[in-house]
SEVOKOL-530532 format. One record per residue (C-alpha): residue number from 1; residue in three letters; x, z, y. Coordinates in steps of 0.05 Angstrom, whole numbers, plus 5000, padded with zeros to 4 digits. Last residue first. Example, Ala and Ser with C-alpha at 12.3 -4.5 7.8 and 13.67 -1.06 7.14 Angstrom:
BEGIN
+-----+-----+------+------+------+
|   k |   r |    u |    w |    v |
+-----+-----+------+------+------+
|   2 | SER | 5273 | 5143 | 4979 |
|   1 | ALA | 5246 | 5156 | 4910 |
+-----+-----+------+------+------+
END
This chain:
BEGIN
+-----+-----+------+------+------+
|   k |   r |    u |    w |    v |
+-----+-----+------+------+------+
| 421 | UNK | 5961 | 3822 | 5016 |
| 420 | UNK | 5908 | 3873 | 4982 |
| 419 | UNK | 5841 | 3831 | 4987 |
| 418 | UNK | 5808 | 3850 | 5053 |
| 417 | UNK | 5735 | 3878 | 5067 |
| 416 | UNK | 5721 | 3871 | 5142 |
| 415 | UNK | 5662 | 3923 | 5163 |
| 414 | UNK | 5600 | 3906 | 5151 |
| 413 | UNK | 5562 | 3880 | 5215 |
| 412 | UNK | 5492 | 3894 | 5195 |
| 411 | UNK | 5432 | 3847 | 5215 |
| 410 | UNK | 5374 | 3886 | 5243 |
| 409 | UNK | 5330 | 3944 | 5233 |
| 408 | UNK | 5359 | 3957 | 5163 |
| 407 | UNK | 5315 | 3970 | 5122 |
| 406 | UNK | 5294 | 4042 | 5092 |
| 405 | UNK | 5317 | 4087 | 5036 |
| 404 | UNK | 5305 | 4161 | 5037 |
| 403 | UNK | 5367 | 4220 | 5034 |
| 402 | UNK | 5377 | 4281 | 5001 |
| 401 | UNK | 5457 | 4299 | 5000 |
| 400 | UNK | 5486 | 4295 | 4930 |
| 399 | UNK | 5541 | 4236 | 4947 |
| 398 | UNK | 5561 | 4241 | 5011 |
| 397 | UNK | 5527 | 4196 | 5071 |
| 396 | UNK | 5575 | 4175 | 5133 |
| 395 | UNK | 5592 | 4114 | 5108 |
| 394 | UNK | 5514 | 4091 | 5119 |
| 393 | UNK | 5509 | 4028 | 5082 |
| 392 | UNK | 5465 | 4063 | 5011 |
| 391 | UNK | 5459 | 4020 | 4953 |
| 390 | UNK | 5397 | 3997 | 4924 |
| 389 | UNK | 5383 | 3974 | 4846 |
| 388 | UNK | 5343 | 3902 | 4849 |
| 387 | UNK | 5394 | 3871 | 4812 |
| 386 | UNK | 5433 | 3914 | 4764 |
| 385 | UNK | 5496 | 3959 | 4787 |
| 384 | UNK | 5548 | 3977 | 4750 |
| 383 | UNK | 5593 | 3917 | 4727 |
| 382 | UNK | 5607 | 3858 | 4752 |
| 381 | UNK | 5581 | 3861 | 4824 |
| 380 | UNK | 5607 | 3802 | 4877 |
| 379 | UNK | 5622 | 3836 | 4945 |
| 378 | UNK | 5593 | 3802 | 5012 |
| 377 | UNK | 5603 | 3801 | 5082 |
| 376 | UNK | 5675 | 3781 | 5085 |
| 375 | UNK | 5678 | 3756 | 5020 |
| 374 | UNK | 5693 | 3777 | 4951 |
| 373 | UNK | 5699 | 3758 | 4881 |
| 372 | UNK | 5708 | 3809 | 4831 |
| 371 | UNK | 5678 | 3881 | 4841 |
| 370 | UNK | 5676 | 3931 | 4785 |
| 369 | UNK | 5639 | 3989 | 4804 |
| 368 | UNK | 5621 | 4067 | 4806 |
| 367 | UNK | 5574 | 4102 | 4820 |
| 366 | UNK | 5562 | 4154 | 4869 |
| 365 | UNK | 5489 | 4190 | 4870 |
| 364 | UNK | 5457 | 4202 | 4936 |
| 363 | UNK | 5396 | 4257 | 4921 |
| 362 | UNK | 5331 | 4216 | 4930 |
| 361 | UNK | 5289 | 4174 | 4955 |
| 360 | UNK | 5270 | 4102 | 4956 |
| 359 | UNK | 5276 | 4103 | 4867 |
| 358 | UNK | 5300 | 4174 | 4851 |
| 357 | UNK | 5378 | 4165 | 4844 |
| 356 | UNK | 5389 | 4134 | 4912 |
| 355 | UNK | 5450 | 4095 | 4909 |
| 354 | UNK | 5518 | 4111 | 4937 |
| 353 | UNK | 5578 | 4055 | 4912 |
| 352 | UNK | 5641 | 4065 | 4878 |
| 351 | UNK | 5708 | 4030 | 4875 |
| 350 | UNK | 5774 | 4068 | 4839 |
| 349 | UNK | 5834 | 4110 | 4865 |
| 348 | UNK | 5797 | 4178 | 4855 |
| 347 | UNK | 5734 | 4146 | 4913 |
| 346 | UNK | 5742 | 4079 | 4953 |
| 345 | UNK | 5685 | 4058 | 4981 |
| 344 | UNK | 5630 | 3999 | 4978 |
| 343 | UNK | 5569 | 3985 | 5022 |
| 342 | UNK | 5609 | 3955 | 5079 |
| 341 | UNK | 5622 | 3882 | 5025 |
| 340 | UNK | 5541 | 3873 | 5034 |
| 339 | UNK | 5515 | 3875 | 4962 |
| 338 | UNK | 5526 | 3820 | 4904 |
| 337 | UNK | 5497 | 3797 | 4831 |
| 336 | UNK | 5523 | 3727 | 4821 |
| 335 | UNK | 5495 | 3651 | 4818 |
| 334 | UNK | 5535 | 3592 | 4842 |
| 333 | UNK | 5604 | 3626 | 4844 |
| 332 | UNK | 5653 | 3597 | 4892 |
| 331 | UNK | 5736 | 3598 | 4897 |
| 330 | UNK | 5793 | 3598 | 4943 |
| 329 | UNK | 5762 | 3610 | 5017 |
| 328 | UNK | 5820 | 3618 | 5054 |
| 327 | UNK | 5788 | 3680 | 5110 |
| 326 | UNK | 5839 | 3689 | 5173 |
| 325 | UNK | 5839 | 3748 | 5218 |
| 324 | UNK | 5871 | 3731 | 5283 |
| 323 | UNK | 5931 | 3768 | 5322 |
| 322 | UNK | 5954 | 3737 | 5394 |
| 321 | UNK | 6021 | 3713 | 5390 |
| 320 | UNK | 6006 | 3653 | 5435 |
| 319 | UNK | 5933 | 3656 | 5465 |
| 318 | UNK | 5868 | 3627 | 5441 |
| 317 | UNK | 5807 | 3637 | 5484 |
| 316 | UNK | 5803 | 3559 | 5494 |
| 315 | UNK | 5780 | 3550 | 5419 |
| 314 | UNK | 5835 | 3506 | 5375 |
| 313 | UNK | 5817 | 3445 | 5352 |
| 312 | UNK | 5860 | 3423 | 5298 |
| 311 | UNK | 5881 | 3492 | 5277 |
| 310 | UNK | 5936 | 3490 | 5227 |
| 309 | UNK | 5955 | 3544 | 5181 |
| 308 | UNK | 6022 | 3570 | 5157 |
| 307 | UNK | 6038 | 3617 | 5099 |
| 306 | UNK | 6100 | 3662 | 5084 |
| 305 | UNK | 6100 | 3697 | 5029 |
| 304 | UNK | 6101 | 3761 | 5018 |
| 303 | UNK | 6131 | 3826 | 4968 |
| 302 | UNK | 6155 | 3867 | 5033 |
| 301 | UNK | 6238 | 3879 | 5033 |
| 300 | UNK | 6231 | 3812 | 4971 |
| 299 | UNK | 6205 | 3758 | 5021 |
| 298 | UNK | 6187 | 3705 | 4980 |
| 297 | UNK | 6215 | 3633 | 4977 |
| 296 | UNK | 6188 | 3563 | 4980 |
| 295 | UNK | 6139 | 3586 | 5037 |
| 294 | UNK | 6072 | 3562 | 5031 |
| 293 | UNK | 6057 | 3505 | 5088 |
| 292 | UNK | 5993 | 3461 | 5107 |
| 291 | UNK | 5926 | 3518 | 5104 |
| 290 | UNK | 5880 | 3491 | 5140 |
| 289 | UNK | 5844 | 3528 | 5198 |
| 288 | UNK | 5765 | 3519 | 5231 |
| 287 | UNK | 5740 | 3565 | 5286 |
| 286 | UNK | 5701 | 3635 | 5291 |
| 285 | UNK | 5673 | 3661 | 5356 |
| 284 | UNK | 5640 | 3739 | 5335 |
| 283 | UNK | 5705 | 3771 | 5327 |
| 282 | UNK | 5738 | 3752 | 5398 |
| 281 | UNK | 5789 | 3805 | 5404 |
| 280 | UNK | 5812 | 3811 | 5329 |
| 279 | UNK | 5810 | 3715 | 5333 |
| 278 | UNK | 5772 | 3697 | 5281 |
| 277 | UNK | 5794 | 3649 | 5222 |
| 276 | UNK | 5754 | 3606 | 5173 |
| 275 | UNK | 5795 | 3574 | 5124 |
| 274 | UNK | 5804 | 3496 | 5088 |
| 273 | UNK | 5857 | 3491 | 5028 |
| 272 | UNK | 5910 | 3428 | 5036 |
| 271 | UNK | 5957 | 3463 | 5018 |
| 270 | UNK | 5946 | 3506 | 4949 |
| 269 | UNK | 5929 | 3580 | 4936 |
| 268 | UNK | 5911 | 3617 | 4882 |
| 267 | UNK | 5966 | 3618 | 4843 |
| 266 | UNK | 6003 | 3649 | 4909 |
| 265 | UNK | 5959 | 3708 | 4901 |
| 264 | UNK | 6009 | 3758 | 4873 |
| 263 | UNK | 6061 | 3736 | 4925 |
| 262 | UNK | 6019 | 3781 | 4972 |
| 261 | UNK | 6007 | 3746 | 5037 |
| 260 | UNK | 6040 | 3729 | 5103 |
| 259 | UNK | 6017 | 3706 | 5162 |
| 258 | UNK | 6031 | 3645 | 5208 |
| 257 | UNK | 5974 | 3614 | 5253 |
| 256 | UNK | 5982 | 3537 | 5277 |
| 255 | UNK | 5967 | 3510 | 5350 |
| 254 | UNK | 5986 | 3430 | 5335 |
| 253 | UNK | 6008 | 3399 | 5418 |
| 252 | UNK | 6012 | 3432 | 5478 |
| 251 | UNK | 6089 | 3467 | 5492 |
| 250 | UNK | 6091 | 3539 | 5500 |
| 249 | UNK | 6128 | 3536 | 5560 |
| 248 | UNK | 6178 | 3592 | 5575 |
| 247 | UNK | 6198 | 3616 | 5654 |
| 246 | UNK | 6267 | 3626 | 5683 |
| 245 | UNK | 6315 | 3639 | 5631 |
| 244 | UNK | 6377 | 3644 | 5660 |
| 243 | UNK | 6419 | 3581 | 5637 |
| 242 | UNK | 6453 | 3552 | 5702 |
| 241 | UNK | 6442 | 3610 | 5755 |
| 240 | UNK | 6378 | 3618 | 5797 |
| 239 | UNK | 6383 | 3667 | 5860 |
| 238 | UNK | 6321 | 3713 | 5871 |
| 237 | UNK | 6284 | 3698 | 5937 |
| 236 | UNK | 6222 | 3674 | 5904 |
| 235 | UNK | 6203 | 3711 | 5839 |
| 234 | UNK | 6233 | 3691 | 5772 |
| 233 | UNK | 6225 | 3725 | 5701 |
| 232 | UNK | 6150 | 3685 | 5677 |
| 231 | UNK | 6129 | 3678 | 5605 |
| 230 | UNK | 6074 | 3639 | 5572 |
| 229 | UNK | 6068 | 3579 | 5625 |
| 228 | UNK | 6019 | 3527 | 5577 |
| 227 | UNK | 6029 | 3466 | 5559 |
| 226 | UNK | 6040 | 3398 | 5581 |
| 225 | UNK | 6118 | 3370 | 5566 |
| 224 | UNK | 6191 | 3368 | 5610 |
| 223 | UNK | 6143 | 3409 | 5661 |
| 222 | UNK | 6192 | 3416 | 5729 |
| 221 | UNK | 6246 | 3440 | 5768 |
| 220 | UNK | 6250 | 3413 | 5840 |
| 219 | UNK | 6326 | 3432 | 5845 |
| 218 | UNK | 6347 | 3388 | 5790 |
| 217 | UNK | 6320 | 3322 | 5825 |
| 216 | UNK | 6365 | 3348 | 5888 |
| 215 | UNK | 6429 | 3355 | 5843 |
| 214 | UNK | 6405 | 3281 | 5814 |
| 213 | UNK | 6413 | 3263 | 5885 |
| 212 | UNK | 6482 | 3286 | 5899 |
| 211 | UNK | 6505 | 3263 | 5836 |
| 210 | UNK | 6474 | 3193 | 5864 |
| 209 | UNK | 6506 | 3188 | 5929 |
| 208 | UNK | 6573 | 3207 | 5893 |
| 207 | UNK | 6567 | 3153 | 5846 |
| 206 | UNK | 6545 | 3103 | 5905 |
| 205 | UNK | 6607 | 3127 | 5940 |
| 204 | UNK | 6652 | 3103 | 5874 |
| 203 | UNK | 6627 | 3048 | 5882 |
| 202 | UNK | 6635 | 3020 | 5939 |
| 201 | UNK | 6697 | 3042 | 5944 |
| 200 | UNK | 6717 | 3002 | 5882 |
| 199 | UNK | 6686 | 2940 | 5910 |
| 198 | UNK | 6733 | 2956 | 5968 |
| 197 | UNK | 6792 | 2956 | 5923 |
| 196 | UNK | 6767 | 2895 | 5873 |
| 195 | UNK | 6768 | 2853 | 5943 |
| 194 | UNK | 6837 | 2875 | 5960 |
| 193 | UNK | 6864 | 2853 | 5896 |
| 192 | UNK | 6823 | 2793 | 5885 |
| 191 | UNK | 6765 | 2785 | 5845 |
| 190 | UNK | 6724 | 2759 | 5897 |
| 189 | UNK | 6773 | 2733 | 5949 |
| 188 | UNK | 6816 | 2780 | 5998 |
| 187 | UNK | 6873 | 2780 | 5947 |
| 186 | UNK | 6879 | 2700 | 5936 |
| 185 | UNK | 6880 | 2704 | 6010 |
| 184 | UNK | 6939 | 2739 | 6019 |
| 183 | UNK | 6977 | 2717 | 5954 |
| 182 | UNK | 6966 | 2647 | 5993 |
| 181 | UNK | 6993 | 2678 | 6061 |
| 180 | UNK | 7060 | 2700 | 6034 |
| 179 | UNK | 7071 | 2637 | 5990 |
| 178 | UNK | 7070 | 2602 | 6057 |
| 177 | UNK | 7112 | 2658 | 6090 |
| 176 | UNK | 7161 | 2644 | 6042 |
| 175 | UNK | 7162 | 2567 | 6044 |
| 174 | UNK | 7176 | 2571 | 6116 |
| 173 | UNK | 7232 | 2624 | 6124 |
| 172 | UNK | 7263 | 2580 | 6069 |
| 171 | UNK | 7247 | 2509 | 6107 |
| 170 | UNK | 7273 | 2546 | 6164 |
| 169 | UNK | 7343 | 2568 | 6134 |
| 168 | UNK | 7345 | 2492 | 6113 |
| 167 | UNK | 7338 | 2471 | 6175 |
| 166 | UNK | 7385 | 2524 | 6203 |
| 165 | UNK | 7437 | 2505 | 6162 |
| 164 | UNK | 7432 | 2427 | 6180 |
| 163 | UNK | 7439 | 2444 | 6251 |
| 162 | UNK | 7506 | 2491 | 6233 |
| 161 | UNK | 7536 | 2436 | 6195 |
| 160 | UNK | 7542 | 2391 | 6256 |
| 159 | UNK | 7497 | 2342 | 6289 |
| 158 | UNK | 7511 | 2258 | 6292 |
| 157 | UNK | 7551 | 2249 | 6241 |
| 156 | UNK | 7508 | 2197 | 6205 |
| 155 | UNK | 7509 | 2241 | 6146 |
| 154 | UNK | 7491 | 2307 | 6190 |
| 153 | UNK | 7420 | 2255 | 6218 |
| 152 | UNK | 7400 | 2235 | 6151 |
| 151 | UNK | 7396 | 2312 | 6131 |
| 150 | UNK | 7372 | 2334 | 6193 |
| 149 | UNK | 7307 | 2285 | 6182 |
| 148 | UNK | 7300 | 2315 | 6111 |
| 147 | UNK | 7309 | 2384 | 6139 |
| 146 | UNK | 7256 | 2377 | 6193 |
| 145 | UNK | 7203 | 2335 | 6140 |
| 144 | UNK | 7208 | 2400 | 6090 |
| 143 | UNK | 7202 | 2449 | 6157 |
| 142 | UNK | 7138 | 2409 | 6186 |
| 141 | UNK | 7108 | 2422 | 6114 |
| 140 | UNK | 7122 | 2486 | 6112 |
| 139 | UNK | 7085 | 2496 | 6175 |
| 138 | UNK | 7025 | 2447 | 6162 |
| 137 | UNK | 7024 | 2498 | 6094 |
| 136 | UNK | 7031 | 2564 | 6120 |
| 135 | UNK | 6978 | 2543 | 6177 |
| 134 | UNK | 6928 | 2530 | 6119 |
| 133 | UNK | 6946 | 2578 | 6086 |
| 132 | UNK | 6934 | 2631 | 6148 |
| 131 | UNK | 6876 | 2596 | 6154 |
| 130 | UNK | 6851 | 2623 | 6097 |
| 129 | UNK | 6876 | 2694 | 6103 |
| 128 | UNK | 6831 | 2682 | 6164 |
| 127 | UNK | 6770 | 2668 | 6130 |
| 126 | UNK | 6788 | 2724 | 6066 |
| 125 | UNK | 6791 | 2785 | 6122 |
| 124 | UNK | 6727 | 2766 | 6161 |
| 123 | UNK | 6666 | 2757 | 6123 |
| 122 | UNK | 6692 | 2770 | 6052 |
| 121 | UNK | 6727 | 2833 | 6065 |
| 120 | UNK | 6679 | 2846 | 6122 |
| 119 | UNK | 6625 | 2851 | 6077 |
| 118 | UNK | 6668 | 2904 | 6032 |
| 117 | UNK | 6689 | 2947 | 6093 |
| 116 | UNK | 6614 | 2957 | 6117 |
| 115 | UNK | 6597 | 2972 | 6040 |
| 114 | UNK | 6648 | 3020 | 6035 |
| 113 | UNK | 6623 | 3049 | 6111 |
| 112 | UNK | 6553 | 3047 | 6082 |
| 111 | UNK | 6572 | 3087 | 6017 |
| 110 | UNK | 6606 | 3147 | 6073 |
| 109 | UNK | 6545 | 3151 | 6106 |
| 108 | UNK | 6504 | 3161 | 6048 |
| 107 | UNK | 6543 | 3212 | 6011 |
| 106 | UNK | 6544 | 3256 | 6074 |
| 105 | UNK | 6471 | 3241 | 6082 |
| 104 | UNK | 6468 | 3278 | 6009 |
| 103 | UNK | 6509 | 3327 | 6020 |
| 102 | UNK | 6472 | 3349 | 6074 |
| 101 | UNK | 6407 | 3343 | 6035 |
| 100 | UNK | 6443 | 3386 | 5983 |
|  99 | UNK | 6460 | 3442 | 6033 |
|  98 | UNK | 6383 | 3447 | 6051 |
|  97 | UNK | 6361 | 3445 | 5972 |
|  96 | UNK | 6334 | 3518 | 5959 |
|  95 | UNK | 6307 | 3515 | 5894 |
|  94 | UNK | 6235 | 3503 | 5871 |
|  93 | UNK | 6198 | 3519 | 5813 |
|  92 | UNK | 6145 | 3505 | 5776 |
|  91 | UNK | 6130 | 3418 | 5797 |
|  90 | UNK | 6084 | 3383 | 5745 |
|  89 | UNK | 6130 | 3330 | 5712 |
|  88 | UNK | 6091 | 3339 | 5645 |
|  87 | UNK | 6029 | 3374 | 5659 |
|  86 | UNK | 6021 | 3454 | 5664 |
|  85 | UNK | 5971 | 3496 | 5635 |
|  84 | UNK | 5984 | 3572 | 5678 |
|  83 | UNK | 5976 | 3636 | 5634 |
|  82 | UNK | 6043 | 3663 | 5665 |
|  81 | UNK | 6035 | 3642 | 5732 |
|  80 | UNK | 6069 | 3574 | 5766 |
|  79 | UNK | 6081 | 3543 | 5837 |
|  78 | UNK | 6150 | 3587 | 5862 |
|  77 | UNK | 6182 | 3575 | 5920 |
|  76 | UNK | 6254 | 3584 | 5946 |
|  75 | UNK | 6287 | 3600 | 5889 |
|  74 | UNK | 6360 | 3609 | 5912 |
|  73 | UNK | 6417 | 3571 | 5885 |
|  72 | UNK | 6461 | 3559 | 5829 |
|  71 | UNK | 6443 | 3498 | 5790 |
|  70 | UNK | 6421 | 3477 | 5722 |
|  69 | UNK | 6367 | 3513 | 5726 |
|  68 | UNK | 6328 | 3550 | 5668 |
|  67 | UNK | 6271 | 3533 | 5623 |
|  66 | UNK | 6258 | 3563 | 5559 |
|  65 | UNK | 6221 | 3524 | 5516 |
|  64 | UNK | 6168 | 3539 | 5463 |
|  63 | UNK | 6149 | 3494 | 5405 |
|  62 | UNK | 6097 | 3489 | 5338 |
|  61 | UNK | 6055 | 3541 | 5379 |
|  60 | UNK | 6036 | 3608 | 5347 |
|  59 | UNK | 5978 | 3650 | 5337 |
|  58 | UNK | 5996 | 3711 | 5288 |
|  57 | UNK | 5961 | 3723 | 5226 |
|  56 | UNK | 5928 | 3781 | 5183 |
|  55 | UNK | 5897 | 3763 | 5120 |
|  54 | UNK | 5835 | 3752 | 5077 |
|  53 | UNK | 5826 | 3716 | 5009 |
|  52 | UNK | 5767 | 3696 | 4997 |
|  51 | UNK | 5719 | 3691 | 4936 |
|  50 | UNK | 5649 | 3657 | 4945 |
|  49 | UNK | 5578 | 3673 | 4930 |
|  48 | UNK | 5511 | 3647 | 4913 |
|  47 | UNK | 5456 | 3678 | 4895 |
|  46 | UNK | 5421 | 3750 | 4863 |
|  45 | UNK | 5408 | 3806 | 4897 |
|  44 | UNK | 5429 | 3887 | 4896 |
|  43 | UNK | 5380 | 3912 | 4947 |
|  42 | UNK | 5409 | 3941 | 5020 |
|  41 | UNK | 5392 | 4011 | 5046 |
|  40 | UNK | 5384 | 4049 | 5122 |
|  39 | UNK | 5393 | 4108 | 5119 |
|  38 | UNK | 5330 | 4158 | 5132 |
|  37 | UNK | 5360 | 4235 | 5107 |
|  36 | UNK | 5317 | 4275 | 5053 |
|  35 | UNK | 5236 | 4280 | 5041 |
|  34 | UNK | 5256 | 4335 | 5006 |
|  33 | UNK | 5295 | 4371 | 5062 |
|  32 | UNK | 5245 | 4353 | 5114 |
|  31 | UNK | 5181 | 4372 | 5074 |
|  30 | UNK | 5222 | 4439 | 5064 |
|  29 | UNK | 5237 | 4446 | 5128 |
|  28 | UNK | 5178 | 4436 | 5150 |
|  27 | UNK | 5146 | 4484 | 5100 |
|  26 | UNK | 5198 | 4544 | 5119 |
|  25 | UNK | 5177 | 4527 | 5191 |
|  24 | UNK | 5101 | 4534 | 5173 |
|  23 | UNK | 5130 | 4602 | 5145 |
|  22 | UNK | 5165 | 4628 | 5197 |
|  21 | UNK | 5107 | 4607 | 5246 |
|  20 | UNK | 5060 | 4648 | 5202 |
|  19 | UNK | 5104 | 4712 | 5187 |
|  18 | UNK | 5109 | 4717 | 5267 |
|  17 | UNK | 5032 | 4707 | 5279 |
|  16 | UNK | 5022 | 4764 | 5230 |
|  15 | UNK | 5070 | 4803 | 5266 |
|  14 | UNK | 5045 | 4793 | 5333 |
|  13 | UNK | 4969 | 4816 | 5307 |
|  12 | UNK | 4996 | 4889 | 5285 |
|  11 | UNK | 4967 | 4911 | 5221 |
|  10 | UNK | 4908 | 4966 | 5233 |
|   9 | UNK | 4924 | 5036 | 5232 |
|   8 | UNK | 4895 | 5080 | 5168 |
|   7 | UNK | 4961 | 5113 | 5157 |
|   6 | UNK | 4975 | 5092 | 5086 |
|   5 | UNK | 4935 | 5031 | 5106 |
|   4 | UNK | 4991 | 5019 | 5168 |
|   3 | UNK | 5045 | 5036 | 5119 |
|   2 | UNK | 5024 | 4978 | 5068 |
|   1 | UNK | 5000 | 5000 | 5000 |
+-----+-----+------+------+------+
END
């Protein structure tokens, strides 16, 4: 008998209300524990299915150059930023070029005076040496008829030895300027001596007008190729030396990826194989690969071999040495049990899956699996699981906790499932 009958008081009316609310919350809680945890659930299904391999990769560009100057001087403006696409001849840098103009009309000046000296060679110089033989000639040929005439004139007696010596001492003096004033002119005509040193001038000032000029090409640096400014180590003002790396073009042209993968699956793969690849920043926007080189040799310090893909048409977003996930697809099954690739865990080394042990609700139950082929969204079942059965997607669900199935609201992203590499 309750102390209040014992003492003939009536039960307090807060205390009833009390026992009441504890145990309508006893009931929820109950209701709520039974009932169990909403996840959401996916059915074991029948259909199609393909096996992929899945790696890491690196974008790369089949060339990169390093451009530097080939001259000493300061960087007077600069046109490029890293990320900039540049055309071939497209101007990037350029130098300071105020002593090479000088140069330059220094060069030019002094190729117009060899030019000036060369016309005049042949305008002036090779005329008169002309008439020079001419008037060696009439000369020599005055002194040949002198010493004749002398001649007849000492054998008549009628002048001394010392006329007829100075006749023929003319006729010398004669002869030799005559032969002076052919090797004259035969030097001032084309292919002469003097001609052949003026041409000489000439040219050699036209070779220094034009290593002054290509110095002046060489300070405008510019795009040998299109493609893209990677990486920039110049600002305007610094002082370019011949081969410090300026700025590096990753030159357009084939974009490939390069990744390696576990020597174990070389059997699998061949060139010529097709993949799907997406980019770790840009998940959602995938684009086409093929697979065109397998390494001849494996790395032994990590078990790999290298593996090269092109991409024909690579999406704008795509930046050198940025990291991409790419999926080789190397085999299809027509018809094959399978569940989303995020509904399986690793558990004591092996592969289980949570399903509801009491039909839509239930304690979670582990079991587990033996997967074969596998995709990015979806896991082939061998062994453990029948179609129709449901597996739990919600990681964060232990196995024994109370839980009740229900759809997913919309599409699930599982999370990326790779092959060991």
């Amino acid at each position: 008998m309750a102390w209040w009958q014992k003492t003939g008081t009536t039960r307090p009316r807060s205390s009833v209300l009390a026992l009441g609310v504890l145990a309508a919350g006893a009931a929820v809680a109950t209701a709520s524990w039974w009932r169990g945890t909403a996840v959401e659930v996916a059915t074991v299904t029948a259909g199609p299915i393909q096996h992929s391999l899945v790696f890491s990769a690196r974008v790369a560009s089949v060339a990169r150059t390093d451009i530097s100057s080939t001259l000493t001087a300061r960087v007077e403006r600069i046109q490029v930023r890293e990320g900039d696409a540049v055309k071939a001849g497209q101007l990037l840098i350029a130098l300071d070029d105020s002593d090479l103009r000088a140069q330059a009309q220094q060069a030019q000046a002094a190729l117009a005076t060899a030019e000036a000296r060369l016309k005049s060679q042949f305008d002036l110089a090779a005329p008169v040496a002309a008439q020079a033989v001419a008037q060696g000639k009439a000369n020599l040929d005055f002194a040949q008829s002198e010493l004749e005439r002398n001649r007849a004139l000492h054998g008549k007696g009628f002048i001394g030895d010392a006329r007829l010596q100075d006749a023929e001492r003319a006729l010398v003096s004669a002869r030799a300027a005559y032969q002076q004033a052919v090797a004259q002119a035969g030097a001032n005509t084309r292919g002469g001596a003097e001609a052949a040193a003026s041409e000489a001038r000439v040219r050699e000032a036209q070779g220094a007008l034009q290593i002054v000029r290509a110095k002046l090409e060489q300070s405008r640096i510019v795009a040998p190729a299109d493609g893209r400014i990677i990486f920039r180590s110049v600002e305007a003002g610094d002082v370019a030396q011949p081969g410090k790396k300026l700025l590096t073009l990753a030159t357009s042209g084939e974009t490939r990826l390069i990744g390696q993968i576990d020597e174990k699956n070389l059997s699998l793969l061949r060139e010529g194989m097709r993949a799907v690849a997406s980019a770790d920043a840009f998940p959602t926007q995938k684009f086409d690969a093929e697979l065109i080189y397998l390494a001849p040799s494996v790395d032994v310090t990590r078990g790999t071999v290298e593996a090269r893909l092109r991409v024909d048409k690579p999406p704008a977003f795509l930046r050198d040495d940025m990291t991409v996930s790419a999926e080789v697809v190397v085999a299809r099954k027509a018809n094959t049990l399978s569940i989303p690739a995020g509904a399986i865990r690793e558990a004591s080394g092996q592969q289980v899956v949570l399903t509801i042990a009491d039909g839509n609700h239930g304690a979670a139950e582990e079991r587990a699996v033996k997967v074969g082929v596998r995709s990015l969204q979806r896991a082939e079942i061998l062994d453990g699981l029948k179609a129709g059965d449901l597996v739990l997607l919600d990681d964060r669900i232990r196995a024994g906790q109370r839980v009740r199935g229900v759809a997913p609201v919309a599409p699930t992203r599982p999370r990326n499932v790779e092959l060991p590499m």
